[in-house]
PANU-615508 format. One record per residue (C-alpha): residue number from 1; residue in three letters; z, y, x. Coordinates in steps of 0.5 Angstrom, whole numbers, plus 500, padded with zeros to 3 digits. Layout:
BEGIN
REC  roro  lumro    Z    Y    X
REC   NUM    ALA    Z    Y    X
...
***
This chain:
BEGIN
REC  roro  lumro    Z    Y    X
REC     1    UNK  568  510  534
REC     2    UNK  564  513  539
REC     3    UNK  558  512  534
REC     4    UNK  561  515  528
REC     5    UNK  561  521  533
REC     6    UNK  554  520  535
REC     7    UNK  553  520  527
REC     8    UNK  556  526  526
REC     9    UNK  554  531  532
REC    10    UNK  547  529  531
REC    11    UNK  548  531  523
REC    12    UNK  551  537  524
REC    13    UNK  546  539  530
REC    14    UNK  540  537  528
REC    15    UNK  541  534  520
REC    16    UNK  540  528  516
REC    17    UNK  532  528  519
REC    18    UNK  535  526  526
REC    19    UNK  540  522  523
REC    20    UNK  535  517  519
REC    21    UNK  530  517  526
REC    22    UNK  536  515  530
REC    23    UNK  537  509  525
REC    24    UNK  531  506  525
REC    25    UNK  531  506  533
REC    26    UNK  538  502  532
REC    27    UNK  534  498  528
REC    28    UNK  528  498  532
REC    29    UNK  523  501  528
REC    30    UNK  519  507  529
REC    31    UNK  517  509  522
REC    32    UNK  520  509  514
REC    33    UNK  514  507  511
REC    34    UNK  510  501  512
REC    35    UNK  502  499  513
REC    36    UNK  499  494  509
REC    37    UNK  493  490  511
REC    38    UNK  489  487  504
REC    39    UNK  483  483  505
REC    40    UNK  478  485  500
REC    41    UNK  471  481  498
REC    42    UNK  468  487  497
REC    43    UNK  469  494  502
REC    44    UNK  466  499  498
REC    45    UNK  468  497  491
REC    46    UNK  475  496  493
REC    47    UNK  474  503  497
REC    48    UNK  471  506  491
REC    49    UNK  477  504  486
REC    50    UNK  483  506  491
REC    51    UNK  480  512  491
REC    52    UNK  478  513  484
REC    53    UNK  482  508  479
REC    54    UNK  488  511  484
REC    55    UNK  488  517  488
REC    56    UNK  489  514  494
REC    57    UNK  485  519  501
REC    58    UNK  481  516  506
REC    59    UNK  483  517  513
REC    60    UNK  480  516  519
REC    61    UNK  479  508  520
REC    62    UNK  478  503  527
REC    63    UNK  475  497  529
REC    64    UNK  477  493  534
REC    65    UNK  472  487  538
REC    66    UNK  472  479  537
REC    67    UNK  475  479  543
REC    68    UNK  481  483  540
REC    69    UNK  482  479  534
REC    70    UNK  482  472  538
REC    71    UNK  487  474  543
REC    72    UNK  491  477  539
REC    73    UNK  491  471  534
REC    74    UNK  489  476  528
REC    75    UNK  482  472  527
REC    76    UNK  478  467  529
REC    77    UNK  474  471  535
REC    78    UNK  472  475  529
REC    79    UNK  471  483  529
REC    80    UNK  475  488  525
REC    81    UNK  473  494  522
REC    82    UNK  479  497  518
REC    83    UNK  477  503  513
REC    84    UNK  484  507  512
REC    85    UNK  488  510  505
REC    86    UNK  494  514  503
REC    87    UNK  496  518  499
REC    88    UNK  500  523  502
REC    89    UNK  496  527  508
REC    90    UNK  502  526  513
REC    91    UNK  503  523  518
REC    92    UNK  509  517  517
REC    93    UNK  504  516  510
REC    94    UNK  505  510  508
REC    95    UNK  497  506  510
REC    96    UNK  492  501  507
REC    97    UNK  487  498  511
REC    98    UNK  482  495  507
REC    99    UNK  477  490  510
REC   100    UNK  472  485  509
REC   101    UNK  470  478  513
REC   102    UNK  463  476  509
REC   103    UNK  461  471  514
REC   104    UNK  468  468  514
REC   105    UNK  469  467  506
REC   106    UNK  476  467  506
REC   107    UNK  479  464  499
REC   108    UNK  481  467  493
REC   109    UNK  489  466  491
REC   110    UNK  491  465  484
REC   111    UNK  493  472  482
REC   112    UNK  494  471  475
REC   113    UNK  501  471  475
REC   114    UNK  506  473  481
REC   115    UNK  509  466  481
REC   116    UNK  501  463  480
REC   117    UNK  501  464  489
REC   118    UNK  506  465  495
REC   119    UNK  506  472  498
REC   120    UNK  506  478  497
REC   121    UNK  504  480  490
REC   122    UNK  503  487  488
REC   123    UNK  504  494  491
REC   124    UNK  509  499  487
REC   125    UNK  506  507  486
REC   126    UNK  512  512  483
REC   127    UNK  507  517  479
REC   128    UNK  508  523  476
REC   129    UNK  505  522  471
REC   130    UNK  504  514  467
REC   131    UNK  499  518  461
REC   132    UNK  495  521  468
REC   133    UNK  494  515  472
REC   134    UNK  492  511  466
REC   135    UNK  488  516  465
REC   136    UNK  485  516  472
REC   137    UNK  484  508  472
REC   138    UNK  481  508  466
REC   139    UNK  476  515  468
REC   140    UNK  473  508  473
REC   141    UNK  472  504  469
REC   142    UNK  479  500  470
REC   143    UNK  483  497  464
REC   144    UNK  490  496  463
REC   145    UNK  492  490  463
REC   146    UNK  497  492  457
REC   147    UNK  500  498  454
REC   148    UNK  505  502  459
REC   149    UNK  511  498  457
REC   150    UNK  518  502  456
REC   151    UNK  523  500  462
REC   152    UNK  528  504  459
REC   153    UNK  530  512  461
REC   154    UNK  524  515  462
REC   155    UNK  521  510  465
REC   156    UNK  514  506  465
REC   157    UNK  510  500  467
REC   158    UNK  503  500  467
REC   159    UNK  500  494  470
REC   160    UNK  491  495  473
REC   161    UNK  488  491  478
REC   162    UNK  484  492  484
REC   163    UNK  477  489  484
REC   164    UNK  479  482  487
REC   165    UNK  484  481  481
REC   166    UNK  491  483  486
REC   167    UNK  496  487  481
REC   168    UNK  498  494  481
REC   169    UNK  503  497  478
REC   170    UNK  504  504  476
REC   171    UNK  512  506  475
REC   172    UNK  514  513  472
REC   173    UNK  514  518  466
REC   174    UNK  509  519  462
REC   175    UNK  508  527  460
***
């Protein structure tokens, strides 16, 4: 009872902002979004096709020493330096940070299926607009890796891939 009023008082106060902040605390969470970490084998192409094939902004990176990577359990005693991307200039934006280990030569994993490999498989963008992104990608250089398929509705799924074979899936109307 005592936290339905608490719910209440802090909707009525303050509104539903604060509802959701005081329900990520009671989960123990800070922030709604989460950061991605993507090793890629090459830095500047994956930067480049982000940024160009997808629209993503790049935002002020950081690195972090050997020392930081081995006692944190991170890397082998090996530094980090992470180049940092949104697609939103605001401060709970969801982030990608993209880096590359060349001396490490970290294995590729199977993309050619989402079944093909444990883990995660493929990151969503909502878009306004299926023929613009497509477009964008294409402006690239990136191929589809098929025709925008119909969901139903007014909904569509058009696959690309980043320069290390990972899937990205485009979700959204085409005008």
């Amino acid at each position: 009872m005592r936290r339905l009023i608490l719910i209440v008082a802090a909707v009525s106060a303050v509104g539903i902002g604060a509802l959701v902040a005081a329900e990520l605390v009671n989960v123990g969470f800070t922030r709604s979004t989460i950061d991605l970490g993507v090793i890629v084998g090459n830095l500047e192409r994956s930067a480049k096709f982000y940024t160009e094939a997808l629209g993503f902004t790049e935002i002020e990176g950081f690195s972090a020493g050997a020392d930081v990577g081995g006692e944190s359990g991170l890397t082998a005693s090996k530094p980090l330096t992470i180049r940092v991307f949104v697609l939103a200039d605001e401060p709970s934006a969801t982030r990608l940070k993209l880096m590359e280990f060349p001396d490490a030569a970290p294995k590729k994993i199977d993309t050619q299926y989402l079944h093909s490999t444990l883990g995660y498989r493929y990151l969503t963008l909502h878009v306004a607009d299926m023929t613009a992104s497509v477009a964008r990608a294409k402006a690239a250089g990136v191929e589809p890796v098929k025709a925008p398929y119909h969901l139903g509705g007014g909904t569509w799924l058009t696959l690309v891939r980043d320069p290390d074979g990972n899937i990205i899936e485009f979700v959204g109307p085409k005008k």
